[in-house]
PDB file of N, CA, C, O and CB in Angstrom:
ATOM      1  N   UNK A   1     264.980 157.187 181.089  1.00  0.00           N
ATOM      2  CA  UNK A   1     263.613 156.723 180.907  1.00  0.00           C
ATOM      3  C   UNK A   1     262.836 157.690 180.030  1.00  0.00           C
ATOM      4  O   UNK A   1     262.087 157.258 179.154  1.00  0.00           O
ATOM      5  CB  UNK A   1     262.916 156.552 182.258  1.00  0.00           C
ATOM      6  N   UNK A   2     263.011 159.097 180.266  1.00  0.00           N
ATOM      7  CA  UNK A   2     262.116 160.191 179.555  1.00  0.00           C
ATOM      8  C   UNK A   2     262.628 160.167 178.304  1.00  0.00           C
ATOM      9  O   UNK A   2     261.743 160.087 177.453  1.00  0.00           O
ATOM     10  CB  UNK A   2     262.138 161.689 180.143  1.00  0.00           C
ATOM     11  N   UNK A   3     263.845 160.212 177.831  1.00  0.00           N
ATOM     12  CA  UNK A   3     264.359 159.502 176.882  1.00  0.00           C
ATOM     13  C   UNK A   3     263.995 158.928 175.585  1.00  0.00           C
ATOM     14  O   UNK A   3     263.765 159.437 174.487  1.00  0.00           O
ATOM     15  CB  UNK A   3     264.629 158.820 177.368  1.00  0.00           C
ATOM     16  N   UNK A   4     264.009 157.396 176.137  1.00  0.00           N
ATOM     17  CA  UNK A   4     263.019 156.368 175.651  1.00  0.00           C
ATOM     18  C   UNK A   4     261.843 156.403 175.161  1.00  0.00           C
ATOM     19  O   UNK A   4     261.420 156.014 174.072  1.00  0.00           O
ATOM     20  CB  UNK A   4     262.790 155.716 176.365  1.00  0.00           C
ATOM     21  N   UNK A   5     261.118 157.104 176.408  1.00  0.00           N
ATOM     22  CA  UNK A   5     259.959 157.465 176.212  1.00  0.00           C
ATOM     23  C   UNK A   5     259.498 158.132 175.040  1.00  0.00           C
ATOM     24  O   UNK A   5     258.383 157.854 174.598  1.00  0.00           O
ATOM     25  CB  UNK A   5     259.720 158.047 177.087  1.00  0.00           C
ATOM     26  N   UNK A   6     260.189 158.940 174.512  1.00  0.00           N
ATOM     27  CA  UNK A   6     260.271 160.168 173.699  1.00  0.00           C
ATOM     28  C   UNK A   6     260.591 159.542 172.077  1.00  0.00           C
ATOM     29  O   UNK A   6     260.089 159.831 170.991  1.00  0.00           O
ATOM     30  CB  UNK A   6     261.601 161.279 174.373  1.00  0.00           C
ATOM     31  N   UNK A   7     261.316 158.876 172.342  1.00  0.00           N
ATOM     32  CA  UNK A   7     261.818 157.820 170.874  1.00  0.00           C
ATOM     33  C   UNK A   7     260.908 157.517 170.948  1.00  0.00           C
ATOM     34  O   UNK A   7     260.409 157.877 169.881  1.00  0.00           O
ATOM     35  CB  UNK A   7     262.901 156.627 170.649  1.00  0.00           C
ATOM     36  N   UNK A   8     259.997 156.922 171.638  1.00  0.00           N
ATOM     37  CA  UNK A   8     259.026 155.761 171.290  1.00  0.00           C
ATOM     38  C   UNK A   8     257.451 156.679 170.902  1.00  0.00           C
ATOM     39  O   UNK A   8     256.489 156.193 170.307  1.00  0.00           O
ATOM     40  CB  UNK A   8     258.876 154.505 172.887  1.00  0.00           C
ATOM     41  N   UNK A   9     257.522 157.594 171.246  1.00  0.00           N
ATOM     42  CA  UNK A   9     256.958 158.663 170.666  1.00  0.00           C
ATOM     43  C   UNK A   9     256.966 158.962 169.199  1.00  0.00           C
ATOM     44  O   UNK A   9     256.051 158.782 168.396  1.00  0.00           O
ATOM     45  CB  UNK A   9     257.447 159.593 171.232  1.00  0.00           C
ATOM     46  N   UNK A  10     258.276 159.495 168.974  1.00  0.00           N
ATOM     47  CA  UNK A  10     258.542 159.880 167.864  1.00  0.00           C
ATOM     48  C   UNK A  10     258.464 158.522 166.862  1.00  0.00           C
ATOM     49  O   UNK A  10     258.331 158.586 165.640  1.00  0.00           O
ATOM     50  CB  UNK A  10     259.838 160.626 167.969  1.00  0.00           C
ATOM     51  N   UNK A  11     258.557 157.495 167.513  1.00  0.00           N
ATOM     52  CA  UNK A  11     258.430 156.145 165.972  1.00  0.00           C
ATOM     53  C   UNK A  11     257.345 156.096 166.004  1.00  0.00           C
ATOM     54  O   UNK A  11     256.895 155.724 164.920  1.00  0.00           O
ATOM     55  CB  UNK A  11     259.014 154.428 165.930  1.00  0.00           C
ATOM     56  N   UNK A  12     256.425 156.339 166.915  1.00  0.00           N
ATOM     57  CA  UNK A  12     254.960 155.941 166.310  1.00  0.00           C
ATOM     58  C   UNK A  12     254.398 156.960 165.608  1.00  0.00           C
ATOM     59  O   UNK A  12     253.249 156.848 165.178  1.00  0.00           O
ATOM     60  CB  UNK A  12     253.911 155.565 167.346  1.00  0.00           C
ATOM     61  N   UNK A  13     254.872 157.672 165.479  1.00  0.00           N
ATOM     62  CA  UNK A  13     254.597 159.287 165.006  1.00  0.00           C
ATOM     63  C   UNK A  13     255.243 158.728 163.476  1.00  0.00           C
ATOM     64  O   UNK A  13     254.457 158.694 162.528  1.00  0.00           O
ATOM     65  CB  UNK A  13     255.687 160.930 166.083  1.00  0.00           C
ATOM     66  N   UNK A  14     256.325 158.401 163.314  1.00  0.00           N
ATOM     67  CA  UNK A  14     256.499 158.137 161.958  1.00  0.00           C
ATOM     68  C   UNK A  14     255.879 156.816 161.813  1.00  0.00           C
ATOM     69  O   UNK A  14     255.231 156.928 160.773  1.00  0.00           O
ATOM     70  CB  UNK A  14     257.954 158.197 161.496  1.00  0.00           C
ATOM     71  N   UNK A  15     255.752 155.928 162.150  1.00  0.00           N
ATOM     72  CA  UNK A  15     254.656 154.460 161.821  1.00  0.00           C
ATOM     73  C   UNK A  15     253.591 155.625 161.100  1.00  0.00           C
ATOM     74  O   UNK A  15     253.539 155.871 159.895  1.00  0.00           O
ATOM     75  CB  UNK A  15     253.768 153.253 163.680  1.00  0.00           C
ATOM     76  N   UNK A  16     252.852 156.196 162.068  1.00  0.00           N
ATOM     77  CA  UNK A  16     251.792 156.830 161.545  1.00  0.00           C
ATOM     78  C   UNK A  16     251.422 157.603 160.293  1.00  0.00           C
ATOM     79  O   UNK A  16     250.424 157.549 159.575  1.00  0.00           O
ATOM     80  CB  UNK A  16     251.617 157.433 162.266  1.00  0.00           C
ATOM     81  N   UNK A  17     252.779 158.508 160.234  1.00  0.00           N
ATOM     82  CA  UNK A  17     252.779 159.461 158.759  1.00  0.00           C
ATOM     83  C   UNK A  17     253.259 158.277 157.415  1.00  0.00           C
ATOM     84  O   UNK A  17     253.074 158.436 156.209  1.00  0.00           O
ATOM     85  CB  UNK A  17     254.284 161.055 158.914  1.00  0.00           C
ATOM     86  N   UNK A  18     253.681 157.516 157.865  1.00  0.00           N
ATOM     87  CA  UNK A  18     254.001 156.119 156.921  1.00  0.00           C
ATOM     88  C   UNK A  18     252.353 155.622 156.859  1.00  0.00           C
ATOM     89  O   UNK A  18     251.995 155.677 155.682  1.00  0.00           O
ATOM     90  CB  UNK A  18     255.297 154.677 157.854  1.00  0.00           C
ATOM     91  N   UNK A  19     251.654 155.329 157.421  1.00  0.00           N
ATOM     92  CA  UNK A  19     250.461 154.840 157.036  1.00  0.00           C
ATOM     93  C   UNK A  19     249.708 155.552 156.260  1.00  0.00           C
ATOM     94  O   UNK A  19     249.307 155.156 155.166  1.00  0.00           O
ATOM     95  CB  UNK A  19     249.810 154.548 157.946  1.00  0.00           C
ATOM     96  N   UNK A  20     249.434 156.746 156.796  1.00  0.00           N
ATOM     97  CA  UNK A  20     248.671 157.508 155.697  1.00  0.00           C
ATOM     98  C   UNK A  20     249.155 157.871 154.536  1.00  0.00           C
ATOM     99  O   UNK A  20     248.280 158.110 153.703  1.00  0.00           O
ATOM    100  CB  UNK A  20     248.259 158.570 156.076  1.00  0.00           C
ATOM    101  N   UNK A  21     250.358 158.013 154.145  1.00  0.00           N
ATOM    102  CA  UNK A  21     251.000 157.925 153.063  1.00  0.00           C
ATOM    103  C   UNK A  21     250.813 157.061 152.130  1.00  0.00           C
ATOM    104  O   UNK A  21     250.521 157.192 150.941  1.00  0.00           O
ATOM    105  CB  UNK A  21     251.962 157.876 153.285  1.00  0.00           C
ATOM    106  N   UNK A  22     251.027 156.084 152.839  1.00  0.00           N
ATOM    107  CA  UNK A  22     250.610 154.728 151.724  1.00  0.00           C
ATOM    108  C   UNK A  22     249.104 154.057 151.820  1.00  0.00           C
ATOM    109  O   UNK A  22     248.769 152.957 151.382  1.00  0.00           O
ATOM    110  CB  UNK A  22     251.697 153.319 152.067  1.00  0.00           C
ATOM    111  N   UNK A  23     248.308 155.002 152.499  1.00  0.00           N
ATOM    112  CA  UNK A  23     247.100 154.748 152.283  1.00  0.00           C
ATOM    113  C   UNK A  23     246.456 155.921 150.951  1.00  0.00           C
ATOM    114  O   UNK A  23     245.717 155.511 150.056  1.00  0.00           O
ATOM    115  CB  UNK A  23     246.417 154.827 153.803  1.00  0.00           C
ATOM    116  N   UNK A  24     246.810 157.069 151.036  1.00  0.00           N
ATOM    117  CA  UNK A  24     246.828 158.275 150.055  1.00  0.00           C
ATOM    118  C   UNK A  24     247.667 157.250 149.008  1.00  0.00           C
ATOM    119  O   UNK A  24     246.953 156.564 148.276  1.00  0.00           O
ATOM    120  CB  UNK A  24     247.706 159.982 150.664  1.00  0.00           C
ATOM    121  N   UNK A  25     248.771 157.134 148.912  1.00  0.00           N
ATOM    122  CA  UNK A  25     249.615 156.771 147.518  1.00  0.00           C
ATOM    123  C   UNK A  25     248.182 155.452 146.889  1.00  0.00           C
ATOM    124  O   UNK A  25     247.806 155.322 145.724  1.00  0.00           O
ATOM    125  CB  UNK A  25     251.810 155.804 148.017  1.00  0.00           C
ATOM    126  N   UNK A  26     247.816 154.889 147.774  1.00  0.00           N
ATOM    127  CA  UNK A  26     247.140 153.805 147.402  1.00  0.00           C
ATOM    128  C   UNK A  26     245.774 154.062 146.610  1.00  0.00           C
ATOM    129  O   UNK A  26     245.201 153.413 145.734  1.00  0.00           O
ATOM    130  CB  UNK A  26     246.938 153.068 148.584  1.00  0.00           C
ATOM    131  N   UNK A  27     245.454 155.360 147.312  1.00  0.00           N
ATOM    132  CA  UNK A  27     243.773 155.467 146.417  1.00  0.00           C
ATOM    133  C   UNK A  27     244.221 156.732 145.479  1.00  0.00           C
ATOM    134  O   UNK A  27     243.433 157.360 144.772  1.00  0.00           O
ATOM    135  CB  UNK A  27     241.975 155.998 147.682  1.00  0.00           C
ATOM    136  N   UNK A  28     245.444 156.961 145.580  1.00  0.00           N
ATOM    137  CA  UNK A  28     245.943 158.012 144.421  1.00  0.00           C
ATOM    138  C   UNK A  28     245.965 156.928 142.902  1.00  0.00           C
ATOM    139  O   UNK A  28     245.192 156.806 141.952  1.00  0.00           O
ATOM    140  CB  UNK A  28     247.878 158.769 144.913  1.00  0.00           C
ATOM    141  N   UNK A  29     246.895 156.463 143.176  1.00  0.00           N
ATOM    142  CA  UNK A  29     246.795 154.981 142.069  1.00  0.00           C
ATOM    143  C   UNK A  29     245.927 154.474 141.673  1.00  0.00           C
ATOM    144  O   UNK A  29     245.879 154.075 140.509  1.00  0.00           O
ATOM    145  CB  UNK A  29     247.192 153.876 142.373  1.00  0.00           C
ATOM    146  N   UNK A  30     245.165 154.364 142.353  1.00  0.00           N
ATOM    147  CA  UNK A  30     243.901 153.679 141.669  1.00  0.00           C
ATOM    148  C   UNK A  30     242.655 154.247 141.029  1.00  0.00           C
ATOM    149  O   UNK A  30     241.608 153.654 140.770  1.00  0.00           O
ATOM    150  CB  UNK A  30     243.376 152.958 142.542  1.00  0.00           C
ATOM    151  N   UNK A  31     243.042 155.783 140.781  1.00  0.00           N
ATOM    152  CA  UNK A  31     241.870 156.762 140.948  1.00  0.00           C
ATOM    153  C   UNK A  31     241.961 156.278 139.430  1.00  0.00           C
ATOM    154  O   UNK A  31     240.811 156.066 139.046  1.00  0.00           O
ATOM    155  CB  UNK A  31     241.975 158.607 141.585  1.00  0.00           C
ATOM    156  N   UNK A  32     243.063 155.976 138.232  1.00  0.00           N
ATOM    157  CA  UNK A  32     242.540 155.741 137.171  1.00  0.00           C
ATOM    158  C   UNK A  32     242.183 154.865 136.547  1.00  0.00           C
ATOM    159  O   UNK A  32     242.113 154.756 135.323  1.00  0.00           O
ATOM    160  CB  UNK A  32     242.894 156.051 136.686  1.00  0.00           C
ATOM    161  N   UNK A  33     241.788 153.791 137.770  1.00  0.00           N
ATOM    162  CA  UNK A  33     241.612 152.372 137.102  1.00  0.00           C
ATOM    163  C   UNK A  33     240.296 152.078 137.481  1.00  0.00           C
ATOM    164  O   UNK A  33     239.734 151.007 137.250  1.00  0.00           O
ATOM    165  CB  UNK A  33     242.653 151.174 137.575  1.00  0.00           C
ATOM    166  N   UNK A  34     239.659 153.337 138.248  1.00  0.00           N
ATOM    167  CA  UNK A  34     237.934 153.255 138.791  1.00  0.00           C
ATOM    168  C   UNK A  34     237.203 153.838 137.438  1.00  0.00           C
ATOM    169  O   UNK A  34     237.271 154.917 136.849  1.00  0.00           O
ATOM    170  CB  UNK A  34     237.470 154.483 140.451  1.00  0.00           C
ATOM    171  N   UNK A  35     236.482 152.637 137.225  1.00  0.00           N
ATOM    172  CA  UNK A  35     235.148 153.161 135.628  1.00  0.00           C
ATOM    173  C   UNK A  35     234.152 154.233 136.544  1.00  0.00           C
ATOM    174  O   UNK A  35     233.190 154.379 135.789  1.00  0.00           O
ATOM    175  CB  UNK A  35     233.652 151.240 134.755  1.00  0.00           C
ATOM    176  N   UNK A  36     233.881 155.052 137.768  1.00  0.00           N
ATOM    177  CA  UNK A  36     232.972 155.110 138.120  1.00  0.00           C
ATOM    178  C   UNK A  36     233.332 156.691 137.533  1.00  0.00           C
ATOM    179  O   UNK A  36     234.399 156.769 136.923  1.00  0.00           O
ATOM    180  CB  UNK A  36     232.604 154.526 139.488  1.00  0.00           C
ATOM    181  N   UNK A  37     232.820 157.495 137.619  1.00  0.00           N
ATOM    182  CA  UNK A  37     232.983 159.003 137.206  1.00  0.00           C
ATOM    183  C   UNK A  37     232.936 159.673 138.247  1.00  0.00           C
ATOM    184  O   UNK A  37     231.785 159.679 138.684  1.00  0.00           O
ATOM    185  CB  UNK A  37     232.025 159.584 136.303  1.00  0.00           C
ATOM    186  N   UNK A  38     234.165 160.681 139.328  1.00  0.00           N
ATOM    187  CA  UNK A  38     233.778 161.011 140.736  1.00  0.00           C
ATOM    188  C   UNK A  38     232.654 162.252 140.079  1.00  0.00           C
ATOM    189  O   UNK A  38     232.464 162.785 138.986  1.00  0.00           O
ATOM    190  CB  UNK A  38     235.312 161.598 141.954  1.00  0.00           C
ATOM    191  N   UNK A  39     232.049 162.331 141.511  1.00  0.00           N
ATOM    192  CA  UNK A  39     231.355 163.328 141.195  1.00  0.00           C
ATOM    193  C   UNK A  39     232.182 165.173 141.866  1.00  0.00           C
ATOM    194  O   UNK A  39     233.353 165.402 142.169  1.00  0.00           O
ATOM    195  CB  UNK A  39     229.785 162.778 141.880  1.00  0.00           C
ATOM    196  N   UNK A  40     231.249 165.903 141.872  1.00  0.00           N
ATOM    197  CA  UNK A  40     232.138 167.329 142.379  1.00  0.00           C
ATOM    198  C   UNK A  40     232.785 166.872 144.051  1.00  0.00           C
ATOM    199  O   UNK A  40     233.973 167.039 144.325  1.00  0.00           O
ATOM    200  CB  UNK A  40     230.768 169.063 142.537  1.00  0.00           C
ATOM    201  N   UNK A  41     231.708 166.247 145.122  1.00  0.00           N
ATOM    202  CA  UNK A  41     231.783 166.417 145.940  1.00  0.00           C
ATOM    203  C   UNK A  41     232.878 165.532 146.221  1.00  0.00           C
ATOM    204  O   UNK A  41     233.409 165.642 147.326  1.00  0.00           O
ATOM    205  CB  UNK A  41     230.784 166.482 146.401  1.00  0.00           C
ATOM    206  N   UNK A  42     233.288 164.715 145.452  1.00  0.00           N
ATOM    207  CA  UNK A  42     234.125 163.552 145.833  1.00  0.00           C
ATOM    208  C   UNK A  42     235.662 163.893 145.305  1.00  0.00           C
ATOM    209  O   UNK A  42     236.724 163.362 145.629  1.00  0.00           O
ATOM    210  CB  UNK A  42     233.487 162.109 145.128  1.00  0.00           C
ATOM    211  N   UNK A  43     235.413 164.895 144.442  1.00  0.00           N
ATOM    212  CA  UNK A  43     237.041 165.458 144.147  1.00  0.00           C
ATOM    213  C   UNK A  43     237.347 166.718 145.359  1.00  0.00           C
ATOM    214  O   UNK A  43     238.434 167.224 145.636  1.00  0.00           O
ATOM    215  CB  UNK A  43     237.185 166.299 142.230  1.00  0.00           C
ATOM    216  N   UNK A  44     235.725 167.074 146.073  1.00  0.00           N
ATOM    217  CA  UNK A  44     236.491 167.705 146.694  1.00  0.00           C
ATOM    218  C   UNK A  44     237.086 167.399 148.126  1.00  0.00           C
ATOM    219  O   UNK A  44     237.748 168.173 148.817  1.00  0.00           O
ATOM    220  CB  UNK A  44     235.968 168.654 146.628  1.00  0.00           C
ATOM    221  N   UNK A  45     236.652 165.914 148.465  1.00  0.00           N
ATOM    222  CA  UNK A  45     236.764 165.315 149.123  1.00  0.00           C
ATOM    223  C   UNK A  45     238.416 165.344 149.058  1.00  0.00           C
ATOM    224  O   UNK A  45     239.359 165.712 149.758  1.00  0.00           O
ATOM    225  CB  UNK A  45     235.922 164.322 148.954  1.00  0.00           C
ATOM    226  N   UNK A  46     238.242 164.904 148.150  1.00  0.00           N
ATOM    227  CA  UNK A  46     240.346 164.270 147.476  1.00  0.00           C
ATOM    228  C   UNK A  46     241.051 165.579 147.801  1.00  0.00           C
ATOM    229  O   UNK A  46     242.108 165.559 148.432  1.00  0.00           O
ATOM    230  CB  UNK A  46     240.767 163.878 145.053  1.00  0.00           C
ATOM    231  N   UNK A  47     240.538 166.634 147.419  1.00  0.00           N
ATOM    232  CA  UNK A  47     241.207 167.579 147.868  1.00  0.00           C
ATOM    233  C   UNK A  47     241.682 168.057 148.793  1.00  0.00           C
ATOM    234  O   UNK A  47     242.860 168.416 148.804  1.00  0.00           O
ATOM    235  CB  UNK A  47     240.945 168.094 147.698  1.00  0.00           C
ATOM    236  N   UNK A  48     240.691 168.208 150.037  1.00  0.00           N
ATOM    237  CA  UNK A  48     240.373 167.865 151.182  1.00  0.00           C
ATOM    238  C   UNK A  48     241.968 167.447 152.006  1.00  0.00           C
ATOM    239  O   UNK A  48     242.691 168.045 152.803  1.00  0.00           O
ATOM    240  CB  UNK A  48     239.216 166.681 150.990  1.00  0.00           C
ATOM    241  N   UNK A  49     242.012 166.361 151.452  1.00  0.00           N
ATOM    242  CA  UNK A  49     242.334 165.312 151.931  1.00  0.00           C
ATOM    243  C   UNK A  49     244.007 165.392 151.874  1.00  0.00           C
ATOM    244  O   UNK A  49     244.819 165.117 152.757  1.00  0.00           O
ATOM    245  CB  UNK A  49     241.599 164.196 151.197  1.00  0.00           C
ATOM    246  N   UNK A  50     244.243 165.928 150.344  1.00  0.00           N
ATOM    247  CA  UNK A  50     245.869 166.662 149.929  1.00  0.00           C
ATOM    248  C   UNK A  50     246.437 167.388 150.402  1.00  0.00           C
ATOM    249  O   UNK A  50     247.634 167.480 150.677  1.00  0.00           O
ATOM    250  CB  UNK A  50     246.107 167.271 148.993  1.00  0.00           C
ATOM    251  N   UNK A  51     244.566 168.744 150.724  1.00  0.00           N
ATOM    252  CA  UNK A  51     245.206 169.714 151.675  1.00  0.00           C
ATOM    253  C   UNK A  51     245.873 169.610 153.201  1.00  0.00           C
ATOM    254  O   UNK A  51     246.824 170.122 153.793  1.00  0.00           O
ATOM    255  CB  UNK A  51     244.288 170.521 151.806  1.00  0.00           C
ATOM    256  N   UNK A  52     244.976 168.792 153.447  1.00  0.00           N
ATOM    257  CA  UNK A  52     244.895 168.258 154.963  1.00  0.00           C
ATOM    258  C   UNK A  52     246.533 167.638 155.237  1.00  0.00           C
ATOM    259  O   UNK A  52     247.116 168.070 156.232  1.00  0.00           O
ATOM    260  CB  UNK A  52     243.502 166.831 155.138  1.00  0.00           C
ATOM    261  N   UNK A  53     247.109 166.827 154.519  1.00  0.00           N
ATOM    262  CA  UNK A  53     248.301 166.077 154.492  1.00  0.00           C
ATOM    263  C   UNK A  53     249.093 166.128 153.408  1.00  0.00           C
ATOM    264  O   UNK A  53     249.249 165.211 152.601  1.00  0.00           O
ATOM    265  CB  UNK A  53     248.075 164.882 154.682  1.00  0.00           C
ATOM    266  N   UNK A  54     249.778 167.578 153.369  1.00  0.00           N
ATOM    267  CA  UNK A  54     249.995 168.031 152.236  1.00  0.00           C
ATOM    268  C   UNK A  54     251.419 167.209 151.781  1.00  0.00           C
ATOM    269  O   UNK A  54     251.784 167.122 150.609  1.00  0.00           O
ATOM    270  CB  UNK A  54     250.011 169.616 152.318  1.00  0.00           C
ATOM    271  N   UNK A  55     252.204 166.578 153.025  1.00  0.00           N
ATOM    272  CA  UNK A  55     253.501 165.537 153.098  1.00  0.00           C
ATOM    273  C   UNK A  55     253.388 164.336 152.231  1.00  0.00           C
ATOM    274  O   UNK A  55     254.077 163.342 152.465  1.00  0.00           O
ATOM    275  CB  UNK A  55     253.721 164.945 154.585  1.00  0.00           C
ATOM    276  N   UNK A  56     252.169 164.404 150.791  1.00  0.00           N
ATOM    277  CA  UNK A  56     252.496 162.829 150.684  1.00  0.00           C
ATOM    278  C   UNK A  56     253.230 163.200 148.671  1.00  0.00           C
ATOM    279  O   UNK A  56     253.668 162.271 147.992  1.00  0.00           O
ATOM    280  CB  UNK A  56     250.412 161.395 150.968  1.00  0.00           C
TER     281      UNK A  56
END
């Protein structure tokens, strides 16, 4: 049972690092198809964000 338990752990744990991945890959891609101009705070946002989940 503890087992199981533990797999089922660990897949949602990767479901999870799979989501943010392809939520990052997703606004990575598109950063050059936005006309808007980021501003400082918003690259450092992005940065932020690389640092934070440095796995993608």
């Amino acid at each position: 049972w503890d087992m199981h338990r533990s797999e089922s752990i660990f897949y949602k744990k990767d479901e999870e690092l799979l989501q943010m991945y392809l939520l990052k890959s997703s606004i990575i891609s598109a950063l050059p198809e936005l006309a808007l101009k980021p501003s400082a705070s918003d690259l450092s946002a992005l940065g932020h964000l690389l640092v934070d989940q440095p796995n993608i």
